[in-house]
Backbone bond lengths (Angstrom), bond angles and torsions (degrees), N, CA, C in turn:
res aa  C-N    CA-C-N  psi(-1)  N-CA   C-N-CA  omega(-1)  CA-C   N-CA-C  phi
1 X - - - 1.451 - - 1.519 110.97 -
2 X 1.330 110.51 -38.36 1.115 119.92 -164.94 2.242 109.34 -63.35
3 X 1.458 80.69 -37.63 1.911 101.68 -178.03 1.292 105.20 -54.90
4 X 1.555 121.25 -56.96 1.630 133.56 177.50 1.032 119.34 -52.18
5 X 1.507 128.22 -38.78 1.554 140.97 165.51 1.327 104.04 -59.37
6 X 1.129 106.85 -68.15 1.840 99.92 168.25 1.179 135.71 -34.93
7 X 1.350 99.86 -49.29 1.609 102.24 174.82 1.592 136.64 -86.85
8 X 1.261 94.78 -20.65 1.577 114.45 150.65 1.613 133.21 -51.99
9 X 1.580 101.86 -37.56 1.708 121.37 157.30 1.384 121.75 -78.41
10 X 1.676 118.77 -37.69 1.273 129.54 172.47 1.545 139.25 -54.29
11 X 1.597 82.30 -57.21 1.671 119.35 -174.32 1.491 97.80 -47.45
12 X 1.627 109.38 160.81 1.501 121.96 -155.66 2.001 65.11 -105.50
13 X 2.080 85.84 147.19 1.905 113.86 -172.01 1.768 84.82 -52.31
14 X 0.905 121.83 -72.45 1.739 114.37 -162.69 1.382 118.95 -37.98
15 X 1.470 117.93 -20.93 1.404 127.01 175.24 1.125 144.76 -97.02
16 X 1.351 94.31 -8.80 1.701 129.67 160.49 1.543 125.29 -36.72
17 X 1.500 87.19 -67.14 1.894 103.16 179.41 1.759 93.17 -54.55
18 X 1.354 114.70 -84.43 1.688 105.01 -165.84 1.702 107.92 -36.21
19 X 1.240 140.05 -61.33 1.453 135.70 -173.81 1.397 107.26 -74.80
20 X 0.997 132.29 1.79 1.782 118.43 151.67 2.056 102.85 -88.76
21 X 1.372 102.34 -52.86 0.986 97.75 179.67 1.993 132.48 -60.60
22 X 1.102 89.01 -19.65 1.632 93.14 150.90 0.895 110.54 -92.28
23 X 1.365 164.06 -46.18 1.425 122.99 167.02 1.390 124.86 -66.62
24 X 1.304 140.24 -4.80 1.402 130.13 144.00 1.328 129.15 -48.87
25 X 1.357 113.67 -37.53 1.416 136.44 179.19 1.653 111.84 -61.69
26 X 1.496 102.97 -57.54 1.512 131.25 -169.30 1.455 111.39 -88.66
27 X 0.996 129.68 -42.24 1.550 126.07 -167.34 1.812 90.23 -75.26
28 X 1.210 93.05 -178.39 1.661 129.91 166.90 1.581 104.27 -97.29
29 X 1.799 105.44 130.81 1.800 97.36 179.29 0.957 115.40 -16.23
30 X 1.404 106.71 -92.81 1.415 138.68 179.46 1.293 122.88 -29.26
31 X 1.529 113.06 -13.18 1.679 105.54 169.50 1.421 99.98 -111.50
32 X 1.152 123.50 -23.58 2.219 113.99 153.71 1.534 106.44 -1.86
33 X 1.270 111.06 -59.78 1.020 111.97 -140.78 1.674 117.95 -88.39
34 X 1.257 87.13 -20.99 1.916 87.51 168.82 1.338 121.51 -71.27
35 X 1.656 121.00 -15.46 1.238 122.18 158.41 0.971 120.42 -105.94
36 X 1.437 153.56 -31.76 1.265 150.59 135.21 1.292 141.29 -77.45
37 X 1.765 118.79 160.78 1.729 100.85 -153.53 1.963 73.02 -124.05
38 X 1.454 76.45 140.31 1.872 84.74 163.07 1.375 148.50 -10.04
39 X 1.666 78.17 -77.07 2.039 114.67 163.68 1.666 99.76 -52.91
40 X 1.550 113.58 -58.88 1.209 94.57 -166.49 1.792 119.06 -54.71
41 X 1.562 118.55 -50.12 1.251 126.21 173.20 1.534 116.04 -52.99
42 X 1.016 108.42 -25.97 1.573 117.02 178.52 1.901 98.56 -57.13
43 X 1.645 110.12 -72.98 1.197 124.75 -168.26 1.551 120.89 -57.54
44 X 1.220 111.13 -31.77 1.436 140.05 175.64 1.296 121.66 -69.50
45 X 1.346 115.17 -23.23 1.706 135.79 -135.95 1.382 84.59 -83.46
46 X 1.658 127.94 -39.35 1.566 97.72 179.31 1.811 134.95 -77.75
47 X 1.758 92.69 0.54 1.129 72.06 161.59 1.821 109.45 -127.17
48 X 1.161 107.75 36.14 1.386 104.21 163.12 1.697 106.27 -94.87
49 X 1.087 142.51 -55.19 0.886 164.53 155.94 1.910 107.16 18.17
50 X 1.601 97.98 -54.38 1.750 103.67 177.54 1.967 109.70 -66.10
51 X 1.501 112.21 -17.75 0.981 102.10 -177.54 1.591 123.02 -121.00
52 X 1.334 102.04 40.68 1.769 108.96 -176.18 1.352 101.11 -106.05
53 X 1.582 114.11 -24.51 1.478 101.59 178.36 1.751 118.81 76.81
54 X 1.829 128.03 -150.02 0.903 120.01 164.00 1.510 123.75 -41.64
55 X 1.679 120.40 -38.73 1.412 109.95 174.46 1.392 132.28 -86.81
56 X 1.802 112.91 32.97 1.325 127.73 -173.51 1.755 100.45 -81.94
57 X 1.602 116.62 -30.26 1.593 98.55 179.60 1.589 115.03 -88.48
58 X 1.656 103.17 -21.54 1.246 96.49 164.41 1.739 134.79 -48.44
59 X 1.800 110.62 -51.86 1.420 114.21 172.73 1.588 109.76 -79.77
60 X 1.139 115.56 17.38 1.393 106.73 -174.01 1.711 98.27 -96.25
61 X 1.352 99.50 -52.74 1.891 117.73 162.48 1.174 106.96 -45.32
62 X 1.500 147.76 -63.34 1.284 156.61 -127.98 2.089 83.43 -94.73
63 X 1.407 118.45 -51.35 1.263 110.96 -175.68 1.651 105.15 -79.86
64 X 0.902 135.33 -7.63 1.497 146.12 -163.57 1.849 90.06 -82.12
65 X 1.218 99.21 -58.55 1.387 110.82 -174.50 1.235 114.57 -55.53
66 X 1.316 124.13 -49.07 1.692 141.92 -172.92 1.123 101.77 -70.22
67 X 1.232 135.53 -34.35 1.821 137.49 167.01 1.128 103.82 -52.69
68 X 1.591 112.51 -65.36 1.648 104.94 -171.98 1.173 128.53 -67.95
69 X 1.398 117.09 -9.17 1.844 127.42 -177.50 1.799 97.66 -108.82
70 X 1.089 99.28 20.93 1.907 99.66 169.39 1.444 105.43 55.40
71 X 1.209 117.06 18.37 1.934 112.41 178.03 1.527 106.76 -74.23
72 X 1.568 112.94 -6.53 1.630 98.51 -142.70 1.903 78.90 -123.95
């Protein structure tokens, strides 16, 4: 866990979107979140978006929702 955190802070800006976006893809909800913060995926989201694949309508819903309940 500790490596992914790292490299998520490390990683060159262009490489960001793909290694957040695999762990959106790959993790379990609920573990999203120990490496990524909401706001950040929120702000980011257009360019994570090309690389979530099948789970692109899922976080698209999940942020859809957080707009309308003022989380976002």
């Amino acid at each position: 866990m500790d490596d992914i955190k790292s490299r998520l802070t490390t990683c060159a800006p262009e490489d960001w979107p793909m290694l957040a976006a695999w762990i959106m893809r790959e993790a379990r909800f609920e573990d999203v979140w120990v490496f990524l913060k909401p706001d950040e995926i929120a702000l980011r989201f257009g360019e994570l978006k090309f690389f979530l694949g099948r789970k692109r309508e899922f976080w698209e819903y999940i942020l859809g929702v957080w707009h309308e309940l003022g989380k976002l």
